[in-house]
Structures are given as C-alpha cells and as structure tokens.
PLY file of the C-alpha trace (Angstrom):
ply
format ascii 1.0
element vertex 144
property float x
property float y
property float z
element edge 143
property int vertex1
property int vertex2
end_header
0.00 0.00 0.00
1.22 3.62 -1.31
0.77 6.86 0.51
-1.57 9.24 -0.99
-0.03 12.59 -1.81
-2.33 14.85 -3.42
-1.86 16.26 -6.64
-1.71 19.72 -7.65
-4.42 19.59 -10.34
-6.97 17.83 -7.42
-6.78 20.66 -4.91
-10.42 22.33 -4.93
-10.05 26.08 -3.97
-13.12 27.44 -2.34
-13.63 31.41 -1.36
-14.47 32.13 2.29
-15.87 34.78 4.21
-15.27 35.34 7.70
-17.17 39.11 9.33
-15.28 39.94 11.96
-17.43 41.92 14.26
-17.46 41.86 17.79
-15.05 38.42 17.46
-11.73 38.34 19.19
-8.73 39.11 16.72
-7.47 35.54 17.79
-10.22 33.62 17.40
-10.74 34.92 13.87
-6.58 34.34 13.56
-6.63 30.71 14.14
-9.96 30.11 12.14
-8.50 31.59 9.44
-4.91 30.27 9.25
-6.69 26.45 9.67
-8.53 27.35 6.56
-5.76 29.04 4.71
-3.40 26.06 5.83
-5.98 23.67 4.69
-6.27 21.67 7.95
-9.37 21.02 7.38
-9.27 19.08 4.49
-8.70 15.24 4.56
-6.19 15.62 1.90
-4.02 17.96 3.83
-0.23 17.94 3.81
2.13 19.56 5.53
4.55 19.96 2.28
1.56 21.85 0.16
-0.15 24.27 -0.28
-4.07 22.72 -0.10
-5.87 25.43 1.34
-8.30 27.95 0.64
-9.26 31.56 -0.03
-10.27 33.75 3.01
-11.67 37.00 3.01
-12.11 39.05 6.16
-14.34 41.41 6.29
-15.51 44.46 9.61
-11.83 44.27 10.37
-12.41 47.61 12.35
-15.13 45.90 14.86
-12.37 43.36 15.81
-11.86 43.25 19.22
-9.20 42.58 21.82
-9.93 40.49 24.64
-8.35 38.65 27.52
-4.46 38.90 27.47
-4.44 40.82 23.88
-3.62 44.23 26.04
-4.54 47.24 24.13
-1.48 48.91 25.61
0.44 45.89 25.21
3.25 47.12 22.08
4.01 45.55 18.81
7.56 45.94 17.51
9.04 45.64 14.59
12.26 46.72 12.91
12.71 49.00 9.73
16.86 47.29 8.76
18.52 50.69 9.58
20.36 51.42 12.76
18.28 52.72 15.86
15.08 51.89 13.73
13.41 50.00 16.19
9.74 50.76 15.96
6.71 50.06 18.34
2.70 50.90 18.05
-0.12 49.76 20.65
-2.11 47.16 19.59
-5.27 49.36 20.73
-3.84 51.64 18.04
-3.05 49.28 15.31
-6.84 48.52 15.73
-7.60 51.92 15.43
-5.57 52.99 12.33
-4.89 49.93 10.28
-7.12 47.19 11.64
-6.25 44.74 8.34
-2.62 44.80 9.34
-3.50 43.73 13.10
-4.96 40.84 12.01
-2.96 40.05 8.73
0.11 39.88 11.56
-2.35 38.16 14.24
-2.32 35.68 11.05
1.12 35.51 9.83
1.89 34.68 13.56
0.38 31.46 13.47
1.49 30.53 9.85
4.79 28.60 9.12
7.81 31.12 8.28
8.99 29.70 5.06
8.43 29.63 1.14
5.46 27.80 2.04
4.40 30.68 4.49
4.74 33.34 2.41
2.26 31.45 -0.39
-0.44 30.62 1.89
-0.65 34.28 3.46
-0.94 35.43 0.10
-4.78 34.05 -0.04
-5.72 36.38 3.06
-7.87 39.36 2.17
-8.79 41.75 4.62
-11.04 44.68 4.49
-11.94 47.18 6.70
-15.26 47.78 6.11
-18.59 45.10 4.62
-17.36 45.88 0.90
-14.95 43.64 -0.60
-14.60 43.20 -4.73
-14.51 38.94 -4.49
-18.56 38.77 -4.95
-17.82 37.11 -8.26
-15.91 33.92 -6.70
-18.93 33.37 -4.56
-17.25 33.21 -1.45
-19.08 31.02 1.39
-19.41 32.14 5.47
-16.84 31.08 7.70
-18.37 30.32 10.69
-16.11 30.61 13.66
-18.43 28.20 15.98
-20.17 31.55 17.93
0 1
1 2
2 3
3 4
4 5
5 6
6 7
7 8
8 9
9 10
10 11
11 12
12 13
13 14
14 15
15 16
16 17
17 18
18 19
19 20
20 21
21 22
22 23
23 24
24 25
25 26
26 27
27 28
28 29
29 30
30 31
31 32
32 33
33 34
34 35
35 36
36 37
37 38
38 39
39 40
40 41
41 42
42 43
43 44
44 45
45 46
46 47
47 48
48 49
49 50
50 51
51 52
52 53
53 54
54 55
55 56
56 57
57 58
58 59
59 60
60 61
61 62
62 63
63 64
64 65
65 66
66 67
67 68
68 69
69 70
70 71
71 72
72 73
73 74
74 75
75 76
76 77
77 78
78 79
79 80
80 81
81 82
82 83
83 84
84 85
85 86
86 87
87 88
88 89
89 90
90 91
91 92
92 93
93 94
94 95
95 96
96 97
97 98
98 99
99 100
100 101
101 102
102 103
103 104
104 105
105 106
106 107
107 108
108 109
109 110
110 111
111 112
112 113
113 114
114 115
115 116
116 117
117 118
118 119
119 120
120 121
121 122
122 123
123 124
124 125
125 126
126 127
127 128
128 129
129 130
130 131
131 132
132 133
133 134
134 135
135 136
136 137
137 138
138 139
139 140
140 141
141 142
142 143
C-alpha cells in the first residue's frame, strides 16, 4: 500500500468569508490560518499548499480580549540602525485594523516559502465591501 499525496491539479479552492465583528482578533486568527493552511481538508499535507481563499471582512469591529492588552506594544524593525519601531495594539486597531490581524495571522502561519504562499490568499477589508462577490465566497463560521 502507497501513501496518498495529493496532486496539484486535485486541490479544490473554495472562497471564504469570515465578518469579523465583535469576534476576538485571535479567534478569527486561528480560524482563518486552519482554513488558509488547509487543515481542514482530509487531503491535507504539511509539504503543500491545499488550502483555501479567506476574506475578512468588519476588520475595524475586531476586538481585543483577555491577554491581547490594548497597551500591550508591537515591535518591529525598519533594517537601519536605531530603527526600532513600536505601536499599541489598541492603536493598530484603530488605524490599520487589516494589518493587526494580517500579523495576528502571519503569527500562526509557518515562516517559510510555504508561508509566504499561503498568506498570500488572506484578504482583509476594513469595512462590509470587498470586490470577491464574483468567486462566490461562502461564510466562515467561527463556531459563535
């Protein structure tokens, strides 16, 4: 007996839509990186790429919860000397709410060329309006 690997011309893409209002910016993280990962597929493999679309939608009525601090700092670094830089989360979710949760995300995606092709099949929007109607994405629901 063989081991099934699946084939690149078998993978099914499907669209997904997840509306993030008034849901915790991890809980809509982990939902969507299983999805985007394609854990929840029986063909799924840890060496491919077999996951889906996901669109994200409300990103501004995210919410932080629990530990998620909204004083609690992000850094990052911009490559020059003394560029070490640091915003609130509370403020990321203020200003830029798609990049708090692309990097909520990213966090819980694998960090190689793998990575970087699965997180390219997150959209996120900050408001109801996105321009995917015509794949027919499907609700994501995150098990409210």
């Amino acid at each position: 007996m063989s081991t099934y690997s699946v084939k690149s011309k078998d993978i099914e893409r499907k669209w997904y839509v997840v509306d993030a209002t008034n849901q915790p910016v991890g809980r809509i993280a982990a939902a969507v990186a299983q999805v985007l990962r394609g854990k929840n597929k029986p063909t799924f493999a840890y060496n491919q790429d077999v996951g889906d679309h996901v669109i994200v939608i409300n990103a501004e009525k995210a919410r932080l919860t629990g530990n998620n601090k909204k004083d609690e700092l992000i850094h990052h670094h911009t490559g020059w000397p003394g560029g070490l830089r640091a915003v609130s989360r509370g403020t990321l979710l203020e200003s830029k709410p798609e990049k708090l949760i692309y990097r909520a995300v990213w966090g819980m995606l694998p960090k190689h060329r793998l990575g970087h092709e699965i997180i390219k099949k997150l959209k996120v929007y900050r408001g109801p309006d996105h321009p995917h109607a015509a794949q027919n994405p499907i609700d994501l629901n995150l098990g409210d």
